[in-house]
C-alpha positions in Angstrom: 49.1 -49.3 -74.8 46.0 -50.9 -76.4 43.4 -53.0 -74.9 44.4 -56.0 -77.0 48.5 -55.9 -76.0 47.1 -55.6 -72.7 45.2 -58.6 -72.5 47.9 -60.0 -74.6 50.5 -59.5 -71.8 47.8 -60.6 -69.1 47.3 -63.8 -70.5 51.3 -64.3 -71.0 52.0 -63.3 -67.9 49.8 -66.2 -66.8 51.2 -68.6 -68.1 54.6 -68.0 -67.8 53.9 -67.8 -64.0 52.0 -70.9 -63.9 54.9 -72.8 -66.0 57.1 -71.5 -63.5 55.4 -73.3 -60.8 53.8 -70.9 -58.7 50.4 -71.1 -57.2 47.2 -70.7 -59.1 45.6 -68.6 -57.2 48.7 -66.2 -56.7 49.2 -66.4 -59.9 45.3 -64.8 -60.9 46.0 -62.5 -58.0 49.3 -61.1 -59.5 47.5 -60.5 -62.9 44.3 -58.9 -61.6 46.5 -56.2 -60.1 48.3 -56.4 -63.0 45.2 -55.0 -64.7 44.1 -53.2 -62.0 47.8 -51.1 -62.2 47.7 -50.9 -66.0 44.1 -48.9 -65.8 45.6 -46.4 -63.2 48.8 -45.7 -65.7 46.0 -45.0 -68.2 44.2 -42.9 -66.7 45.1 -39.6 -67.7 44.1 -37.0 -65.3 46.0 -39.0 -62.2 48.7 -37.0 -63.2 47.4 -34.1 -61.7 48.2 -36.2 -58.6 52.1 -35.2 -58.4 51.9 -32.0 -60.0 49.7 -30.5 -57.2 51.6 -32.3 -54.4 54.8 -31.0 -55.9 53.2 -26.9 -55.7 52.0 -27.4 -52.3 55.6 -28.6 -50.9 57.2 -26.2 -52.9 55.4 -23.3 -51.1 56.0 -24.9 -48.0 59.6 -25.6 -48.5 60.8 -22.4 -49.9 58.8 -20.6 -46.6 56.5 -18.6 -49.0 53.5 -19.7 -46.6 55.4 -17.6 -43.5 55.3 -14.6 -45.6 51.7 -15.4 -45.6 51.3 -15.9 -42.1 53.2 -12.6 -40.9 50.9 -10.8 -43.6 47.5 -11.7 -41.6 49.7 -11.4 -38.4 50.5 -7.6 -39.2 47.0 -6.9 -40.3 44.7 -8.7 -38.1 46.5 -9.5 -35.2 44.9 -6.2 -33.4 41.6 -7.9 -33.1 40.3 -9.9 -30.6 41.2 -13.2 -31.8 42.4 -11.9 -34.8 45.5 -13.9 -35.1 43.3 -17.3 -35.1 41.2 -15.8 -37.9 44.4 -14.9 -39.7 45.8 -18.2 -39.1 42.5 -20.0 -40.6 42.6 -17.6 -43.5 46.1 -18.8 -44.4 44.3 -22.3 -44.0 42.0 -21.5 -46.6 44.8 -20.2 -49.1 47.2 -22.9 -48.7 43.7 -25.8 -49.5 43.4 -23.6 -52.6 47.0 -24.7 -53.7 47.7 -28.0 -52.4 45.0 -30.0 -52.3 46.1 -31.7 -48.9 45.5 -31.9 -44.9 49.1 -32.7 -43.8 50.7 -29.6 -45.6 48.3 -27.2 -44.0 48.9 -29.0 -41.0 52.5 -29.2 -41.1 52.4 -24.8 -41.7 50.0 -24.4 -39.1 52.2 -26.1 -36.1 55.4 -24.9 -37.3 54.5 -21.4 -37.9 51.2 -20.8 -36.2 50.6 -22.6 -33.3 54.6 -21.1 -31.6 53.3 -17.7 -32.5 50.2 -17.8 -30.9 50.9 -19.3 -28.1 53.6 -17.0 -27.3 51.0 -14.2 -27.7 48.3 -15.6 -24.8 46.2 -17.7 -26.9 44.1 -20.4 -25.2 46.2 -23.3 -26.0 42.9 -25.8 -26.5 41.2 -23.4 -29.3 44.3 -22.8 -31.2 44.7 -26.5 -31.6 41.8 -26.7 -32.8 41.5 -24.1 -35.2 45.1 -25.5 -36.9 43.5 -29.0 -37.2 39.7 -28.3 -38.0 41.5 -25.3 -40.8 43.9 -28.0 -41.9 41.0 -30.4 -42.9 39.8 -27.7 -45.3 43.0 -28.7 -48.3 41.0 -32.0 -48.9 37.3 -30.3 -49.7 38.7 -27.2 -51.9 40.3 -27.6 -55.0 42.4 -29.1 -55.7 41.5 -31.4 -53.3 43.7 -34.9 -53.9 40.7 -36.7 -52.0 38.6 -35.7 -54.6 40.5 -36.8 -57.9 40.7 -40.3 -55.9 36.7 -40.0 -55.1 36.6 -39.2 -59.3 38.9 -42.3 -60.1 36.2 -44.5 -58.0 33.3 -43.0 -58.9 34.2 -42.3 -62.8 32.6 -38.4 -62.0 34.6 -35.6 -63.6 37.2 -34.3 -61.3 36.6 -30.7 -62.7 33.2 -31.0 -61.6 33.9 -32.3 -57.8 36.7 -29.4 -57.6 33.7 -27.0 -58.4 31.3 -28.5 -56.1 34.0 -28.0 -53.0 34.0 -24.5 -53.6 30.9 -23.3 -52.1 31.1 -25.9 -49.3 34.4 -25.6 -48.2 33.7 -21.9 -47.9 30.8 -22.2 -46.1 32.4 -24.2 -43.8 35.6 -22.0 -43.2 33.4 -18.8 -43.0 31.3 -20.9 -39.7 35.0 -21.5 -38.2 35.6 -18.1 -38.5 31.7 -17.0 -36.8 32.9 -19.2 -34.0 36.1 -18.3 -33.4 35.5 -14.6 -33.8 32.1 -15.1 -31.4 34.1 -17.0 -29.0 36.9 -14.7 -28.6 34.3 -12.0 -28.1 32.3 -14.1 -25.8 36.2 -14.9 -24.0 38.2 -12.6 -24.8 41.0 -14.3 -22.6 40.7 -17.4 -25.1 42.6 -14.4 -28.2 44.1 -11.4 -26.9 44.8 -8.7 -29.2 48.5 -8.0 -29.6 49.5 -4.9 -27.3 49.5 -1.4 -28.5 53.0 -0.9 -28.5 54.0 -3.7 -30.8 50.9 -2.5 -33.3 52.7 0.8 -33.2 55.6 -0.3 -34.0 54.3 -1.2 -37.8 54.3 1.4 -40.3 51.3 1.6 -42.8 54.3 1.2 -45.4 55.4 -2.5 -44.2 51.6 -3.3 -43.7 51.0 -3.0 -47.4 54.5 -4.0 -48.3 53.7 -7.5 -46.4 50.6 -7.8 -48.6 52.9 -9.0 -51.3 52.8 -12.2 -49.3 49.4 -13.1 -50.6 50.2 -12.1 -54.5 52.3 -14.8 -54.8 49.3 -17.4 -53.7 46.4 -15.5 -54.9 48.5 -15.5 -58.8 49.8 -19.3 -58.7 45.7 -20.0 -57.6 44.3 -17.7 -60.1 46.9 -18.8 -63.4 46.1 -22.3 -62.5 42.7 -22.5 -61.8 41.4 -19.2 -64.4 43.1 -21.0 -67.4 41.1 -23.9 -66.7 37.8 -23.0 -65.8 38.1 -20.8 -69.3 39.0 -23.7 -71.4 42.3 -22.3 -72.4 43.9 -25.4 -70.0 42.8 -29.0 -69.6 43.2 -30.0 -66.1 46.3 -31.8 -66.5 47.9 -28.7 -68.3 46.4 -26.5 -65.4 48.4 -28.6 -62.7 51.8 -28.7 -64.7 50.8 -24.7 -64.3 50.5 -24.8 -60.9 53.7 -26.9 -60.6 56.0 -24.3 -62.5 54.3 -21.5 -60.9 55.2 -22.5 -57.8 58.7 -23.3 -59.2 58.8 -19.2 -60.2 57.8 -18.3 -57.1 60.7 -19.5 -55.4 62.9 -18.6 -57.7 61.2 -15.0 -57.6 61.8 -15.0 -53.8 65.4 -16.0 -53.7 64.4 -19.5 -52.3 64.8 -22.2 -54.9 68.0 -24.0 -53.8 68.6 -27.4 -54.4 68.0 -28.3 -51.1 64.3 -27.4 -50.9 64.0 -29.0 -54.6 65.4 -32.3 -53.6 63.3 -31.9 -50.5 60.0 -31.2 -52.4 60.7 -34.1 -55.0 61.0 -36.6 -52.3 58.8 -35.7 -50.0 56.3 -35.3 -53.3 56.9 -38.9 -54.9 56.6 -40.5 -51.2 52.7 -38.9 -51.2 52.2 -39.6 -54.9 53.3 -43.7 -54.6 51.3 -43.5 -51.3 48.5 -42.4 -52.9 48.4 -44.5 -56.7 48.5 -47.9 -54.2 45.4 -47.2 -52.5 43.5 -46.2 -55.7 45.1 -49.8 -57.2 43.9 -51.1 -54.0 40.6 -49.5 -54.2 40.2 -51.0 -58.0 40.9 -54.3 -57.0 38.5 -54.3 -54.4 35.7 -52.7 -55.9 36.2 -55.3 -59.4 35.8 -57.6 -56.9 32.4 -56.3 -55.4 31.2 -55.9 -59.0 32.0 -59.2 -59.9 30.2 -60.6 -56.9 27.1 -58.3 -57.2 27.8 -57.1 -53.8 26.0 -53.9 -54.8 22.4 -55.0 -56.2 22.4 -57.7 -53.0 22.9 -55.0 -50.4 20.5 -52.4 -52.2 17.5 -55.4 -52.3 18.4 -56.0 -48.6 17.9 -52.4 -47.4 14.9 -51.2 -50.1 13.0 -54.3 -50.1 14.2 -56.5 -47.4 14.4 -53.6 -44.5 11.9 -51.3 -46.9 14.2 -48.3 -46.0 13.8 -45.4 -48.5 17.1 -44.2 -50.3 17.4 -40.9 -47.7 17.0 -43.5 -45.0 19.7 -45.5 -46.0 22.0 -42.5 -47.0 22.0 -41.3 -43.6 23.2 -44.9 -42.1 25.6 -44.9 -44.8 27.2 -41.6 -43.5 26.9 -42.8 -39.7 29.1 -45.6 -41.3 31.7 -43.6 -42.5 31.6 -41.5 -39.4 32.1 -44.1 -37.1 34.5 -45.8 -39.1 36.4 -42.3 -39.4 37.1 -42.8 -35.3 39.3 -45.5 -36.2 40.3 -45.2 -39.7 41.4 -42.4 -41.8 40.2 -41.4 -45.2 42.5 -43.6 -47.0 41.6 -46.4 -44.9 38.0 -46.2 -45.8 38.3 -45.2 -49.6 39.6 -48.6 -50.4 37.6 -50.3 -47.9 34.2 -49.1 -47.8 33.9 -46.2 -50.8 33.9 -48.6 -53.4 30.7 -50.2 -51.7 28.8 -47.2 -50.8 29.6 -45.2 -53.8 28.1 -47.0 -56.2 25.0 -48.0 -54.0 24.5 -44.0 -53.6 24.5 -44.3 -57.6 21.6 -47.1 -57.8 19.7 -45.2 -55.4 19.2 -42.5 -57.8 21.8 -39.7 -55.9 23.8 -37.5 -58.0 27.5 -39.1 -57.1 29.3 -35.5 -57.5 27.0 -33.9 -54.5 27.6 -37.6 -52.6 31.1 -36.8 -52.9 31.3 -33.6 -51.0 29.1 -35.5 -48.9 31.7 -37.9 -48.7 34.9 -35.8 -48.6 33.2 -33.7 -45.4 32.8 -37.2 -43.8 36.4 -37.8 -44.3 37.3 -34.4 -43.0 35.3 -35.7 -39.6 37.4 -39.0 -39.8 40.6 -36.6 -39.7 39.8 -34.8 -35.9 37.2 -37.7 -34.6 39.2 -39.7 -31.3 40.6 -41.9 -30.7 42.3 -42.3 -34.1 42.0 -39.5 -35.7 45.3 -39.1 -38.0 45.4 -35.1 -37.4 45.1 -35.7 -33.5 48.6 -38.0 -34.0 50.2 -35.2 -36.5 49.3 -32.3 -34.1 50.7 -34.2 -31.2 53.9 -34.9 -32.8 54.0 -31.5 -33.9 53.0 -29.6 -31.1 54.9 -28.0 -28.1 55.2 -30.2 -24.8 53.0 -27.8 -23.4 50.3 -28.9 -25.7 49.0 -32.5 -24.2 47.1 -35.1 -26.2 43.9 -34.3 -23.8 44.0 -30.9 -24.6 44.3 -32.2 -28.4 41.2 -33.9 -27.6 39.0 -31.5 -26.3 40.0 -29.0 -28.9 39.0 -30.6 -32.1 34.8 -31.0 -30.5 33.7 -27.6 -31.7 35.2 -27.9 -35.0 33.2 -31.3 -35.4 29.7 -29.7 -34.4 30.4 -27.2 -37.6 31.4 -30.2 -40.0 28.6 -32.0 -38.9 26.5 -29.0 -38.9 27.6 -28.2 -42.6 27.3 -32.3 -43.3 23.3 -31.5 -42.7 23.2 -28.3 -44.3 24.9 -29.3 -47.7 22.3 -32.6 -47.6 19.1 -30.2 -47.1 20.3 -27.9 -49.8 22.7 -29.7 -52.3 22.4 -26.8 -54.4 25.1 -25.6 -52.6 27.7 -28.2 -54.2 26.1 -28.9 -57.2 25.1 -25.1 -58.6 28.8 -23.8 -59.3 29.6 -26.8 -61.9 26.3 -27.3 -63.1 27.1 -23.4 -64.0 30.7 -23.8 -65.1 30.1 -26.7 -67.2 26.5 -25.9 -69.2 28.6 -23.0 -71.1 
């Protein structure tokens, strides 16, 4: 649709609301998200949006991510606290084809958090290791937090997937230091499973069970290879990672109409979810621009307060952090991002490495009490055995290393911004 219907059917719709009696200043309202709605159909690469929901339900729904679980089971589960490094590895996987917290989430409690219990694991540790691993599908591509950052920002989403990828391993490979150094330290906390049921594996199922992880490692590699070499455009990439999934299921014997009808649903529920807060998020931010919100608070804290742009960066982030105990990252994309982001902007910060900044804030906002929206998912999720304190006092550690890779990724924001500046000067 051009630019000139558009305005065309603004101004219309205008008037035929106003002849039909209606408020003026619903009527302005109703049109301005009018506009607002018409620049989200328009923008193309939203519909990357669905497409990667879609794979990551898929490979929940046709049970593809237990064959991944029992994989690391059979092959790590003979090490101290080996099954809560398997478990974060499958974390890591499933963020590298979904793009989301609650699906990693949802696989973690069903499938994870029963089997390590019943093996002796510390109930406190393994909640946390489901919840801070979970967090992980919304800094590695394709993180969905991400394309909404890009939409907001106007950054390349290709280039904000890249600069997850260093970060978001960085940060799974210090969950992993501490839970391996804390099993050793406790060994109580992740007992090894007992000789007998190790012997009881043959080296032949072992590597048959490491079919589990082709599936994953070819949906991640087809969708992500074809367009990082150009042969894809991102779009094209997720309608790949959408069908590969598809094949997958089919390959396994698992694609019944059940788990499609299950997948769409549960798919268009997180996609219309999801395209109102960005319309949201546009409306409020065109506001802000309008009113100059952004030069006004920028003069207030560089020459008013005569903070330095570092200075003010940090309060921004102990904003968003203790806004994330009582929001969640949707909450504060519409409501604050559209402020802060283009301040970071005017203050001369490159707004790709600001949103990995960003995104590892939102992470925090995920586990930090009292309203953190994985504490609430976990609870529903877990065994009665589980309690909401114990919910509470697992998710601390995790924390310290988001925090701890928060300051790291600030000192050296090479680490974010090196793999696309890379990718993209070929």
């Amino acid at each position: 649709m051009s630019y000139d219907l558009i305005a065309l059917m603004m101004f219309a719709s205008m008037m035929l609301l106003l002849l039909s009696g209606q408020r003026i200043y619903a009527v302005i309202g109703f049109v301005g998200a009018f506009s607002s709605a018409m620049k989200l159909m328009k923008w193309y690469p939203m519909l990357t949006l669905p497409m990667f929901v879609f794979m990551g339900y898929m490979l929940a729904e046709s049970r593809i991510a237990d064959d991944l679980y029992r994989m690391f089971h059979v092959w790590m589960g003979g090490l101290r606290g080996g099954l809560a490094v398997g478990t974060m590895l499958m974390m890591v996987i499933i963020s590298a084809i979904n793009g989301l917290s609650v699906a990693g989430m949802a696989v973690g409690a069903t499938i994870a958090l029963p089997a390590l219990l019943s093996r002796g694991y510390d109930k406190v540790m393994v909640s946390g290791v489901i919840q801070g691993g979970s967090t992980l599908g919304i800094l590695l591509p394709p993180s969905v937090v991400l394309v909404l950052y890009g939409m907001i920002a106007r950054q390349p989403v290709g280039n904000l997937w890249m600069a997850g990828v260093f970060p978001g391993l960085l940060m799974a490979s210090l969950f992993i230091l501490y839970i391996v150094v804390r099993c050793w330290w406790q060994p109580e906390l992740g007992p090894p499973l007992p000789k007998e049921e190790r012997d009881k594996i043959t080296w032949g199922e072992k590597f048959r069970l490491l079919r589990a992880g082709v599936i994953p490692l070819v949906i991640f590699v087809s969708m992500t290879g074809l367009f990082l070499t150009g042969v894809t455009s991102l779009v094209e990439s997720s309608a790949v990672g959408a069908l590969s999934s598809i094949g997958a299921a089919w390959l396994r014997g698992r694609l019944t109409w059940k788990v499609l009808h299950d997948t769409t649903k549960k798919t268009l529920g997180i996609s219309a979810m999801f395209m109102w807060i960005i319309m949201a998020a546009l409306c409020f931010g065109a506001v802000f621009d309008g009113l100059g919100a952004v030069k006004s608070i920028e003069r207030f804290f560089l020459s008013d307060l005569g903070l330095t742009p570092w200075e003010v960066l940090i309060m921004m982030q102990v904003t968003f952090l203790v806004l994330g105990m009582f929001l969640d990252d949707t909450a504060m994309l519409v409501i604050v991002a559209p402020l802060f982001i283009p301040l970071a902007g005017s203050l001369g910060f490159d707004l790709v490495w600001y949103g990995v900044l960003y995104t590892i804030t939102c992470q925090i906002a995920y586990l930090t009490p009292p309203f953190g929206y994985n504490l609430f998912l976990m609870r529903a999720m877990a065994p009665p055995e589980v309690t909401l304190p114990d919910i509470y006092r697992s998710v601390f550690p995790f924390v310290g290393i988001m925090l701890l890779s928060l300051v790291i990724i600030a000192v050296f924001p090479e680490i974010a911004t090196w793999l696309p500046n890379y990718v993209y000067s070929k």
